[in-house]
ChimeraX commands (.cxc) that place a marker at each C-alpha (Angstrom):
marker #1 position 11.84,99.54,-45.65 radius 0.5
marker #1 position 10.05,96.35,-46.49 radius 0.5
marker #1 position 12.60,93.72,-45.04 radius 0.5
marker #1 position 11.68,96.29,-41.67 radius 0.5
marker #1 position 7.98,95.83,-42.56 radius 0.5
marker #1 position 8.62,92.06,-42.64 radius 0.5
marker #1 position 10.48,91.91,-39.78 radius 0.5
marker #1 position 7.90,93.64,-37.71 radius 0.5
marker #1 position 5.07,91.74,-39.39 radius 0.5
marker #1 position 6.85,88.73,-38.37 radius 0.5
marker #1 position 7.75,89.44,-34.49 radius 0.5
marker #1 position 4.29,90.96,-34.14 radius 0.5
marker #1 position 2.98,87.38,-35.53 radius 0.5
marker #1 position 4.79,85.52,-33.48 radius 0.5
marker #1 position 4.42,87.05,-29.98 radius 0.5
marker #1 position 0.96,86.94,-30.81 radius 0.5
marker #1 position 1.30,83.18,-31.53 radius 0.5
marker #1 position -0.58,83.94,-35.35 radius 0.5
marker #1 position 1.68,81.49,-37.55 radius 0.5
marker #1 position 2.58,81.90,-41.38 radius 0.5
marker #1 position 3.19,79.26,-43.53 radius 0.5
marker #1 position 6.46,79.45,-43.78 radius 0.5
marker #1 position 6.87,79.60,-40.00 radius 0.5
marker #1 position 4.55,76.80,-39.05 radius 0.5
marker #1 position 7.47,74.52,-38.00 radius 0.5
marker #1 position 8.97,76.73,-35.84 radius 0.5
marker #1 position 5.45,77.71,-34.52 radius 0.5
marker #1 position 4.05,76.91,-31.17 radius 0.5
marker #1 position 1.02,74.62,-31.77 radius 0.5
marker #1 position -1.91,77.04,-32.58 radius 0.5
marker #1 position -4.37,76.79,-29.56 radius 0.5
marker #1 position -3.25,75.59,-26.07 radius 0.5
marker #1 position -6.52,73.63,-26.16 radius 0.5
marker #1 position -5.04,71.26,-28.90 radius 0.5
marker #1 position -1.33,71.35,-26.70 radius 0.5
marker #1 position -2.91,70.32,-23.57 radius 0.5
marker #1 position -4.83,67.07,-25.26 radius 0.5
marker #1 position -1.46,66.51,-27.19 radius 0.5
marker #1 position 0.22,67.05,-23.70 radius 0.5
marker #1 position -2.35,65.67,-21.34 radius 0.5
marker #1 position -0.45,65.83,-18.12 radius 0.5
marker #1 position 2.44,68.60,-18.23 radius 0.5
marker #1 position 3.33,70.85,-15.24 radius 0.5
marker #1 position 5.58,73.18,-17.06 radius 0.5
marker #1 position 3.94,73.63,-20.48 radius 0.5
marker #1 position 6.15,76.70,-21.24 radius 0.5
marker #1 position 9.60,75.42,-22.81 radius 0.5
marker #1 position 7.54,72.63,-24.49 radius 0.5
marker #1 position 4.46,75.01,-25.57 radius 0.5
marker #1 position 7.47,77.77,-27.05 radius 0.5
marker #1 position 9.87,75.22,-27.69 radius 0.5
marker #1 position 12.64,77.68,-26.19 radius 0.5
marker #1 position 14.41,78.16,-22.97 radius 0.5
marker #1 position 13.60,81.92,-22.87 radius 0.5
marker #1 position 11.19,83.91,-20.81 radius 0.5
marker #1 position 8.94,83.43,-23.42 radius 0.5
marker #1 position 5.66,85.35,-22.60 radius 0.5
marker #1 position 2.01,83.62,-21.75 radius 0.5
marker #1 position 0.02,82.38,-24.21 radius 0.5
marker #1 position -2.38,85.24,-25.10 radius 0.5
marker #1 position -5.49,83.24,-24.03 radius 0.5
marker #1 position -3.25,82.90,-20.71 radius 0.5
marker #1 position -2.51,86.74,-20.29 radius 0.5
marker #1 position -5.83,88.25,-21.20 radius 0.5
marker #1 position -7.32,86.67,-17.86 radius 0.5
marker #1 position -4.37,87.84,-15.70 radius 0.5
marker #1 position -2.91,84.84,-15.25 radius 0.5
marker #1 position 0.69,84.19,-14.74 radius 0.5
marker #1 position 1.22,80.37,-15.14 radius 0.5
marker #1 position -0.56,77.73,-17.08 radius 0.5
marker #1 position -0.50,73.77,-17.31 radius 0.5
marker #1 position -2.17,71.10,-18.92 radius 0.5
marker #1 position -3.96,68.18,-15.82 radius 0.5
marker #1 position -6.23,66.06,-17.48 radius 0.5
marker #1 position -6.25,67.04,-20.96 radius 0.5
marker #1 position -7.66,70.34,-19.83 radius 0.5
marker #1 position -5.75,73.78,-19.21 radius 0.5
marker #1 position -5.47,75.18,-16.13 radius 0.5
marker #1 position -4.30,78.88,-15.31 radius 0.5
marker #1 position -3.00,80.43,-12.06 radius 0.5
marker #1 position -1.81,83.64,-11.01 radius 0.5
marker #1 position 1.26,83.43,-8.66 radius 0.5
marker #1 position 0.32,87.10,-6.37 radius 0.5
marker #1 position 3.26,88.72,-5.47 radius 0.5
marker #1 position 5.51,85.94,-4.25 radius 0.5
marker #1 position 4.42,83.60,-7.30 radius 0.5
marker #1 position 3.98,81.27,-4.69 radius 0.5
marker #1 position 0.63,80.27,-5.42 radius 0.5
marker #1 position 1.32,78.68,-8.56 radius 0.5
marker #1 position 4.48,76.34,-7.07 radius 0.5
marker #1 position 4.60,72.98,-7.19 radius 0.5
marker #1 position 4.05,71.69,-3.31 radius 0.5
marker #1 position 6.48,69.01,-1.13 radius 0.5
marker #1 position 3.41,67.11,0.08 radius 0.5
marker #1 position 6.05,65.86,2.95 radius 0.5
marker #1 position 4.76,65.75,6.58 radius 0.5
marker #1 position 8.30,65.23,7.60 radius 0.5
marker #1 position 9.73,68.43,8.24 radius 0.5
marker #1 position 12.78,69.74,6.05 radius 0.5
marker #1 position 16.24,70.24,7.71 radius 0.5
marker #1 position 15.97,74.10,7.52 radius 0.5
marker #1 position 12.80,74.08,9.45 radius 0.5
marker #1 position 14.36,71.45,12.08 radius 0.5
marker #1 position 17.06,74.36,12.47 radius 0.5
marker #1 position 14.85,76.81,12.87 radius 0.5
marker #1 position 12.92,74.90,15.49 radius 0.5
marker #1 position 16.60,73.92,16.95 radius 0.5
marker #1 position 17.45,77.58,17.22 radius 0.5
marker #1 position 14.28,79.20,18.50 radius 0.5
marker #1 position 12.33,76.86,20.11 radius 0.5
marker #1 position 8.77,77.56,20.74 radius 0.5
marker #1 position 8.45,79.59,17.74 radius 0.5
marker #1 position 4.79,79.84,17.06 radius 0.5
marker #1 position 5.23,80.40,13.10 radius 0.5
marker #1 position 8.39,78.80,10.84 radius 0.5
marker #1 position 8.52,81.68,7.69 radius 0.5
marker #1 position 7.30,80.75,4.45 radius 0.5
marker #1 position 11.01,81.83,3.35 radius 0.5
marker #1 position 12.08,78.62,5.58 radius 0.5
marker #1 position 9.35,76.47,4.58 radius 0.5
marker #1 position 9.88,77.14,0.98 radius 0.5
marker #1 position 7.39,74.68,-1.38 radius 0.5
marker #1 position 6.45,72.63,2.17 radius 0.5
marker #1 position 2.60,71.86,1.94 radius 0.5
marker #1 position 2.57,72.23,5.79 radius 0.5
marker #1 position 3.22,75.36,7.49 radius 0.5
marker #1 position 4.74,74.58,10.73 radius 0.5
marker #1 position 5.46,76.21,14.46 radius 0.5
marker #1 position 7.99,74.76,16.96 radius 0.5
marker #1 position 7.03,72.82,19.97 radius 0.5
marker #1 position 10.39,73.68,22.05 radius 0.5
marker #1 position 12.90,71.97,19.74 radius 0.5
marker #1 position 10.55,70.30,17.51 radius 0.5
marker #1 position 8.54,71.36,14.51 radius 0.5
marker #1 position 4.81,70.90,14.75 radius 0.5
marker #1 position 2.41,70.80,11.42 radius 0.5
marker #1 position 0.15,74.09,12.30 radius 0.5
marker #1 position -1.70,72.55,8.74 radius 0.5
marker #1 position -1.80,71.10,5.99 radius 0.5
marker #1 position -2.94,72.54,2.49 radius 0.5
marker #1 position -5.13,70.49,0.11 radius 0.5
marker #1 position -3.05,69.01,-2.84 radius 0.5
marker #1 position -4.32,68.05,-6.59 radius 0.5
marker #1 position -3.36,64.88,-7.53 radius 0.5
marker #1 position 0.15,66.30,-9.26 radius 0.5
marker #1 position 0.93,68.82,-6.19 radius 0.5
marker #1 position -0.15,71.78,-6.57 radius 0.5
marker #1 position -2.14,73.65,-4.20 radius 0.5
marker #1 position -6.09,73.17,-4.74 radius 0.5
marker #1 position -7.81,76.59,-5.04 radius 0.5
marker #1 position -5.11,78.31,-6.98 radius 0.5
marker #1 position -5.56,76.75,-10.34 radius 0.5
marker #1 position -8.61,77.09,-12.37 radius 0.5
marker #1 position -10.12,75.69,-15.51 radius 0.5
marker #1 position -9.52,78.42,-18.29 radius 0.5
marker #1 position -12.16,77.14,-20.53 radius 0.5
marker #1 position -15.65,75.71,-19.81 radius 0.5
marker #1 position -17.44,72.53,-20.47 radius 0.5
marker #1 position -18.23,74.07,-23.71 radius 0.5
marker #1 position -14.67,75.07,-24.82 radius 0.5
marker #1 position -15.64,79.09,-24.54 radius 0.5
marker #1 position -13.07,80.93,-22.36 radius 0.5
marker #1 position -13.96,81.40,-18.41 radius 0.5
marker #1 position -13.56,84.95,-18.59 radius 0.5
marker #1 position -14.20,85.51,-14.89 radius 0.5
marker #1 position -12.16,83.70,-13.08 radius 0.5
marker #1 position -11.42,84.07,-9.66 radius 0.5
marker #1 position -7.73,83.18,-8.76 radius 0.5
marker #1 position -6.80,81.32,-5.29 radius 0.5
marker #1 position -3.98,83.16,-3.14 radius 0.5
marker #1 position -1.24,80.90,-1.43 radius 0.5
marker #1 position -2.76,79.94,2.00 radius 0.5
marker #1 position -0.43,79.44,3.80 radius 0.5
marker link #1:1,2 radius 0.2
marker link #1:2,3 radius 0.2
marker link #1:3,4 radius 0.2
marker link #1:4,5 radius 0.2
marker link #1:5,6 radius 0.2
marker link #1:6,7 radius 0.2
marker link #1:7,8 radius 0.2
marker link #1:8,9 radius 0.2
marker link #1:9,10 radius 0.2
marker link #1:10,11 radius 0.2
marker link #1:11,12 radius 0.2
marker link #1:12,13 radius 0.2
marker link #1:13,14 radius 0.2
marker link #1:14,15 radius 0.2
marker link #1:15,16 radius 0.2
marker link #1:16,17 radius 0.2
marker link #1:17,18 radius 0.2
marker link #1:18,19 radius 0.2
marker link #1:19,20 radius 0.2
marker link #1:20,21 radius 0.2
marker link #1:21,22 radius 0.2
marker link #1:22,23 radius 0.2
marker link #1:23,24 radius 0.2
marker link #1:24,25 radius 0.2
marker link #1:25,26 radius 0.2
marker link #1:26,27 radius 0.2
marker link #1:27,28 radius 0.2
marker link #1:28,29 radius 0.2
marker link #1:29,30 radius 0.2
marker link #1:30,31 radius 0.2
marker link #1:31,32 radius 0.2
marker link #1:32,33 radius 0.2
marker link #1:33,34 radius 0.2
marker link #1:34,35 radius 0.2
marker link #1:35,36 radius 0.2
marker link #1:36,37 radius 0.2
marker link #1:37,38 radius 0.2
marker link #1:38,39 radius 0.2
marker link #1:39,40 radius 0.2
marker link #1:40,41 radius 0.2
marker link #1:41,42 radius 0.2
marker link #1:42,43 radius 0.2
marker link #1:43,44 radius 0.2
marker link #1:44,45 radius 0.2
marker link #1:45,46 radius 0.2
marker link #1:46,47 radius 0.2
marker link #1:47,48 radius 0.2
marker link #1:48,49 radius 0.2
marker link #1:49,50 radius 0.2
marker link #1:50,51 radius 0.2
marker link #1:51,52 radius 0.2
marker link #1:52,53 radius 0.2
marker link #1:53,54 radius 0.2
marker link #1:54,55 radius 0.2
marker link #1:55,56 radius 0.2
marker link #1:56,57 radius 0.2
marker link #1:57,58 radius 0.2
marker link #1:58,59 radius 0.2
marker link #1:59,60 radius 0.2
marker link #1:60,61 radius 0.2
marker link #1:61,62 radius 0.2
marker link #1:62,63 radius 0.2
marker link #1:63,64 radius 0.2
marker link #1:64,65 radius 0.2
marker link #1:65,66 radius 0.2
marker link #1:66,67 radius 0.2
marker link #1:67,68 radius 0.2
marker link #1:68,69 radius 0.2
marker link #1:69,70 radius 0.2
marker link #1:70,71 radius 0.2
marker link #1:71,72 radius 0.2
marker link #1:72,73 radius 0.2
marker link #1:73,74 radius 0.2
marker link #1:74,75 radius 0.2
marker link #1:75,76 radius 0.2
marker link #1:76,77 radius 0.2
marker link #1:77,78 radius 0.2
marker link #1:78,79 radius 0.2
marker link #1:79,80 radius 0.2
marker link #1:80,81 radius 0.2
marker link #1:81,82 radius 0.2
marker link #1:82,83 radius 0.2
marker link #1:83,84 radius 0.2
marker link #1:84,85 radius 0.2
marker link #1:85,86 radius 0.2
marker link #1:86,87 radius 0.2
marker link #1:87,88 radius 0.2
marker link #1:88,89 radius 0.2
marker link #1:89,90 radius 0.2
marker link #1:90,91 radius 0.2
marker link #1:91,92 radius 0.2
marker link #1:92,93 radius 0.2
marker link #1:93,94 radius 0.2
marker link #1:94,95 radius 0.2
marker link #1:95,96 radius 0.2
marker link #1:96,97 radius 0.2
marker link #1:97,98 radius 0.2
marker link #1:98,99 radius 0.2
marker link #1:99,100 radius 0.2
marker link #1:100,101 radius 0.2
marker link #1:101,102 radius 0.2
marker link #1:102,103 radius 0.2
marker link #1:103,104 radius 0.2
marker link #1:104,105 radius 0.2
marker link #1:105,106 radius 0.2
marker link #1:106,107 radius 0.2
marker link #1:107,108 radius 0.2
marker link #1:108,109 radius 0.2
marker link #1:109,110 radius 0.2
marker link #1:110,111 radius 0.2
marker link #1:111,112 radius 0.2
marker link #1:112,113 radius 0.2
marker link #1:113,114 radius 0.2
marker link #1:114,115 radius 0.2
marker link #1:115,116 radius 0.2
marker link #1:116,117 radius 0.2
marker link #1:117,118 radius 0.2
marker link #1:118,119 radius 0.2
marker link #1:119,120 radius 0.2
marker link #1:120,121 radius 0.2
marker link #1:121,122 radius 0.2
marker link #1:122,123 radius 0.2
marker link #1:123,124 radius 0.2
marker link #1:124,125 radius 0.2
marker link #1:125,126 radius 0.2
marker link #1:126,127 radius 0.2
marker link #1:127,128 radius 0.2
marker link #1:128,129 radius 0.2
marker link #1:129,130 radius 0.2
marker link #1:130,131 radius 0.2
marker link #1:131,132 radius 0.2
marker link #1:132,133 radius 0.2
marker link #1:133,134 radius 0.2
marker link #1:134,135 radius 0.2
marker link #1:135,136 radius 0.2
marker link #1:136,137 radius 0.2
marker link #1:137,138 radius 0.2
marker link #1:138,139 radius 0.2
marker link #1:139,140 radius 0.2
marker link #1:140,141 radius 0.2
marker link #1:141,142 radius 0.2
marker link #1:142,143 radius 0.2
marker link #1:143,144 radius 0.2
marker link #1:144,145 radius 0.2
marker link #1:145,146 radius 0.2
marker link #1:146,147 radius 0.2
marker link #1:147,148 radius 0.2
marker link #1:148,149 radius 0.2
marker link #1:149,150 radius 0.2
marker link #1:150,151 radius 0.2
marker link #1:151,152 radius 0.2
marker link #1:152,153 radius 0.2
marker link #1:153,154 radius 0.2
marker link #1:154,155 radius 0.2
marker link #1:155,156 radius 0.2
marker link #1:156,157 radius 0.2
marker link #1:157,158 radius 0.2
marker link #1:158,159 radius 0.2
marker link #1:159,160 radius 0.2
marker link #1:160,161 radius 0.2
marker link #1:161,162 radius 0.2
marker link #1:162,163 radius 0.2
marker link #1:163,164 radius 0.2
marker link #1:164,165 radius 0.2
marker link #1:165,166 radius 0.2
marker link #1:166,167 radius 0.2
marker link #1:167,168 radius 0.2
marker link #1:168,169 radius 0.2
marker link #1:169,170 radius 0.2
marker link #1:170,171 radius 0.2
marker link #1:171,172 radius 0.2
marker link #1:172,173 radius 0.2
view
């Protein structure tokens, strides 16, 4: 019954990200703040912050505002929630050149007024064909490591106390 006790103590501990002693170098660092200035530019926090290739869950300061993804930019963390597609947290092609599947597209339907987001995948640019060739319809702001302005936000404030309203960007495109 104890080594149960233990056992639960210990996975409840964990997925909580509340480290004992004897698990502190196994441990995730203990605040996402302190990760991010450790980690001042890192796009994918999560196999780094958990130190596992797992699904590992959100940091809890990440999940109590709703958001799906996190990243350091900056020193500073940075939350997003994807929406249904998880689009909105991607990393963006900031290409103007269109890809070959949107060329084919264009190719096979030409004058298509909209190319699908399922052919333009990550592209920055939604696009239409002009007859046979694809046409930039526009272009969605960028942040200086890709990702689409608008969908991230600053989790904490100036003064390091969570920004408990936040008010998530959808994908615009």
């Amino acid at each position: 019954m104890f080594v149960a006790l233990k056992y639960l103590a210990l996975t409840a501990a964990t997925m909580t990200g509340i480290a004992f002693t004897q698990l502190s170098a196994m441990a995730a660092p203990g605040s996402i703040v302190a990760f991010c200035n450790e980690h001042p530019n890192l796009d994918f926090p999560d196999k780094t912050y958990n130190r596992s290739d797992h699904g590992n869950p959100a940091p809890a300061e990440v999940a109590a505002v709703g958001a799906t993804r996190w990243r350091c930019m900056d020193g500073r963390v940075y939350v997003c929630n994807g929406g249904a597609s998880g689009s909105a947290c991607w990393k963006m092609d900031p290409s103007r050149t269109p890809s070959a599947p949107v060329k084919e597209t264009c190719e096979d339907n030409p004058g298509q007024s909209f190319v699908a987001i399922a052919v333009i995948g990550n592209s920055s640019s939604t696009w239409r064909c002009n007859g046979p060739t694809p046409q930039i319809i526009a272009t969605i702001p960028l942040d200086a490591n890709a990702f689409m302005k608008g969908t991230w936000v600053l989790l904490f404030d100036a003064h390091g106390k969570p920004n408990t309203d936040l008010k998530f960007g959808a994908d615009p495109r």
